[in-house]
Every structure is written in structure tokens, then in C-alpha cells.
N, C-alpha and C positions, 0 to 999 in steps of 0.2 A: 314540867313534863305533863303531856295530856293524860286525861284519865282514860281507862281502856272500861266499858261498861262489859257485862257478863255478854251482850251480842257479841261487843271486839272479840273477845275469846274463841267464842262459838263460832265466828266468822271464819274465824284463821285455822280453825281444825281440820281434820282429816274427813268429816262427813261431807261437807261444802265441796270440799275438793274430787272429792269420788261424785259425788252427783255432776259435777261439771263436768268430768272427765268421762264416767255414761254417757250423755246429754251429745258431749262432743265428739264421740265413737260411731253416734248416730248421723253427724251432720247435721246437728243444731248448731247454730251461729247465733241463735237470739233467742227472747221473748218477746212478746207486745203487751200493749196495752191498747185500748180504743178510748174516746175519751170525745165529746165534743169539742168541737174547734172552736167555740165561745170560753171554755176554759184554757186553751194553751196560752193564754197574754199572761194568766197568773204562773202557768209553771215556766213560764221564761223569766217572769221576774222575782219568784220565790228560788227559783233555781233547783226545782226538782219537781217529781213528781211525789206528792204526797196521799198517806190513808185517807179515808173517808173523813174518817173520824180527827183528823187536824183540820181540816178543810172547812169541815162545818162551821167550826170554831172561829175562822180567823177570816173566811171569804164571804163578804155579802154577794149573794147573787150566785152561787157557787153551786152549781147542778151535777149532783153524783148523777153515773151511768146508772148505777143500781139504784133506786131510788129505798128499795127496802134491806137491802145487805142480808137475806134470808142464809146467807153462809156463817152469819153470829160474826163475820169478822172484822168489824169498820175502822180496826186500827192494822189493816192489811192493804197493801196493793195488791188489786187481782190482778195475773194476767196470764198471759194464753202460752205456748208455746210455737218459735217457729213463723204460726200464723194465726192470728186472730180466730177468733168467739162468733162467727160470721153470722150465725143463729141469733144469738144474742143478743147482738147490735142490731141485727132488724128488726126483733121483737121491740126493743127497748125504741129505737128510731119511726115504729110504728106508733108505739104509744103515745107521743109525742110531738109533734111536727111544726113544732116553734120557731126549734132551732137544725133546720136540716143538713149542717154538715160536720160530719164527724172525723177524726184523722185517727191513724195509726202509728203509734209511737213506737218505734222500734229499742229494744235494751240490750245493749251488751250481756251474753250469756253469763258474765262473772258476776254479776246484780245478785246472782245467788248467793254468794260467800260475804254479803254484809250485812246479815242478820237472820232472824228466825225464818224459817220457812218451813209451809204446809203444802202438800200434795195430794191432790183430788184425781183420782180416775174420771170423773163425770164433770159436770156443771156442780161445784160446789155448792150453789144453792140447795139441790137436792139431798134432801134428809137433813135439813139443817145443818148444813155441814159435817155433818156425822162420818162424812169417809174421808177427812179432810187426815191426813197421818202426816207427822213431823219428822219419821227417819229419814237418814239420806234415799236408801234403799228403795224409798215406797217411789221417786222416780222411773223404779222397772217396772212398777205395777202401771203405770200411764203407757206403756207400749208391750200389755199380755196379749195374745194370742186372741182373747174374749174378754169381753169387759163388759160387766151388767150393771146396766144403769135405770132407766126409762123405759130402754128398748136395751135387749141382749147384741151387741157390735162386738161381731166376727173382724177380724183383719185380714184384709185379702194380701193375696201375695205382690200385687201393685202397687201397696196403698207405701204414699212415701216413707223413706227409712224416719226421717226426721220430724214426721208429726203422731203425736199421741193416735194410739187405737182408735177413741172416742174425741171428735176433734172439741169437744166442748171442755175436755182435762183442760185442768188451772193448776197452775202455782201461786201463789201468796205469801208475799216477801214484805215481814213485819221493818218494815223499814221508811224514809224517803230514799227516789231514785234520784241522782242526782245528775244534770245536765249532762254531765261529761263522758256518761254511761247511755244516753239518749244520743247513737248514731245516725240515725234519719227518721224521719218519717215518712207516710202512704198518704194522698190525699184519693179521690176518686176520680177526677179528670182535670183536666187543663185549667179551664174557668174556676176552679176550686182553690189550685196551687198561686193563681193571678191575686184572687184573693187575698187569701194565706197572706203572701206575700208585700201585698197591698199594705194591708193591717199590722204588720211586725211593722214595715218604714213608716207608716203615721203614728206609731207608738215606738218606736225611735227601738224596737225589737230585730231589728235584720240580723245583727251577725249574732242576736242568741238563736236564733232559727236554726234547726236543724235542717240538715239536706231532704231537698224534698224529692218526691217517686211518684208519678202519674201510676197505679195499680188498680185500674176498676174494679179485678176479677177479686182483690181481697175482701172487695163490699157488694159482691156479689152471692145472694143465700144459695143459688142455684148451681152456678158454673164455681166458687172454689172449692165445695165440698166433693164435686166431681173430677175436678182437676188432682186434688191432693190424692184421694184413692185411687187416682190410675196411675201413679205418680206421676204427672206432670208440674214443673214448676211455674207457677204464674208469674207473667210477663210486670217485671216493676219498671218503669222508665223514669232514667235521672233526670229535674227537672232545671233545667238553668234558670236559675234566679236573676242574671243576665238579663234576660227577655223581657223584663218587669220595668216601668217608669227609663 
């Protein structure tokens, strides 16, 4: 009989459940993660997405997004709601420009009910993570009315049902994500996805590939943050893998 650890427990409760059950009243269907696409070989053959703080450990050559983890969390996956950290990732893809392409990992919204989770109104970074709360509940504080973070973020009446007040709000799911809970992912255009693509069949990775979505406007700082607050949904186009070799 397998052992159930105190997350199994925690998993299966009633708090998980209610946070999903918000989550999905709103017309969330997911969360993301952003991640360079020099690292997806490893989570197709470790077979999930893992913390900072395993990764270190086990991957040579293994480039966190965060490179400082100023949220205190590195045995956490961070990720966004909805729709990616678009801030974030340009900061962090500005810093850097080694390796210039990065993907969007898409997670089935139930990712939530398999282990501990924290919830940030803001970019968890800020204040050391200090606003980062573990009840289910603190999910409604990610979609108040006003949210003060950096800068004081009003919600307009636009702004989509389905994305936090403050698009930089994180969840943090003390867990690995595993493959089968990674639905598709975003790359940024066509020559990215050939790539992609490319690289999974010389690494014998094709059918671990998740479905791929030509989405520019998601790796765009300018037009998704405008799109989301008018509510507009940005165009993700499914990409036939077909097309390739």
C-alpha cells in the first residue's frame, strides 16, 4: 500500500477544493509557468516540472528563471495565473540574452490540490515574500477590487474575469508538476515552434512534447497587459507538429 505523506492529505481536503472551485467560477482553466526552452529537454525526461531547489541539485547546466529566488521559496514552483508574468520574463530575458527563447508552459488548474500552496497578491519577490499566505481563501485576495503592491492597481471593470487584479499575482505549488498535468504549451512564433520541435525528434522527445500555440502577444510586455485589462483574450494558434521534417 503506498504511503500517503501529510501533503497527500492536505491535497485531498476541502481547502484545495474551494480554491479550485473560485479559481473556476472565474474562468480560470489554468496556470503557467515561463521557463527557457534550453530547459524543457530536462522536464520531458525527468517527467515534470520541478522546484528550484531539486533542479540545482541534480541538473548540470540548469538555469533558474529567478536566478535569486528573493520570494525565500526555492523548494516552490512559481507560477502565474491564467496568463504568464509577462514583466518578469522580459526583465529576466533582458538580463541575459544567451539564451533567447523561452516557452510557456501551460498546467492544468487541479496542479493545485497536490501539495502545499502559497498565494501572493503581487510579484512574490516583493518584501521577501512576506505576503505570500497559505489559506485557500487568500485566492480572493488575488482578484480585490485594489491591490497594493509597488504601485496601488485599481481593477477596472474590463479587466478579464479570469486574471488576477495585479497581473504579476503568483501561486506556489510546493510540489513537482508532472507531465500529464502540462496541457500545451506558447512558444512566440512559428520559427520557434520548428525549433521546438526540431530538438524534441533529435532527442528522440516528440511525443513527450506538449501541444504547441504560436501566442506572441503572451511574450509581449506592451500589448498582453493591455489586452488582459480591456478583457480581450489573446489569440493562441495550435501549432501542427505535422509541418515539421
Amino acid at each position: 500500500m503506498p504511503h500517503h505523506s501529510h501533503l497527500d492529505r492536505d491535497s485531498e481536503g476541502d481547502d484545495s477544493r474551494d480554491a479550485v472551485s473560485f479559481l473556476q467560477k472565474r474562468h480560470v482553466t489554468r496556470l503557467t509557468h515561463f521557463t527557457r526552452s534550453r530547459n524543457l529537454p530536462h522536464i520531458l525526461t525527468s517527467g515534470a516540472i520541478k522546484p528550484t531547489s531539486t533542479l540545482l541539485g541534480e541538473v548540470e547546466g540548469f538555469t533558474p528563471t529567478d536566478m535569486q529566488r528573493y520570494d525565500g521559496k526555492p523548494d516552490y514552483v512559481c507560477c502565474s495565473i491564467q496568463y504568464p508574468n509577462v514583466y518578469y520574463q522580459t526583465q529576466v530575458a533582458q538580463s541575459d540574452k544567451s539564451f533567447p527563447d523561452w516557452v510557456v508552459l501551460f498546467i492544468d488548474i487541479v496542479a493545485i490540490r497536490g501539495g502545499d500552496v502559497m498565494w501572493s497578491p503581487t510579484n512574490a519577490a516583493r518584501s521577501a515574500g512576506a505576503r505570500l499566505v497559505s489559506e485557500a481563501r487568500a485566492a480572493e485576495t488575488l482578484y480585490a477590487p485594489i491591490v497594493e503592491g509597488k504601485y496601488r492597481i485599481v481593477r477596472g471593470g474590463d479587466h478579464l474575469a479570469s486574471c488576477p487584479t495585479d497581473l504579476q499575482a503568483e501561486v506556489l505549488l510546493r510540489r513537482e508538476i508532472p507531465l500529464n498535468l502540462i496541457t500545451s504549451m506558447a512558444v512566440c512564433d512559428e520559427a520557434q515552434a520548428e525549433r521546438e520541435v526540431s530538438r524534441a525528434e533529435m532527442l528522440g522527445q516528440l511525443d513527450l512534447l506538449p501541444d504547441i500555440a504560436i501566442a506572441p502577444v503572451l511574450f509581449d510586455r506592451s500589448r498582453l497587459p493591455t489586452a488582459l485589462r480591456s478583457g480581450q483574450i489573446p489569440v493562441e494558434t495550435h501549432w501542427d507538429m505535422g509541418r515539421v521534417g
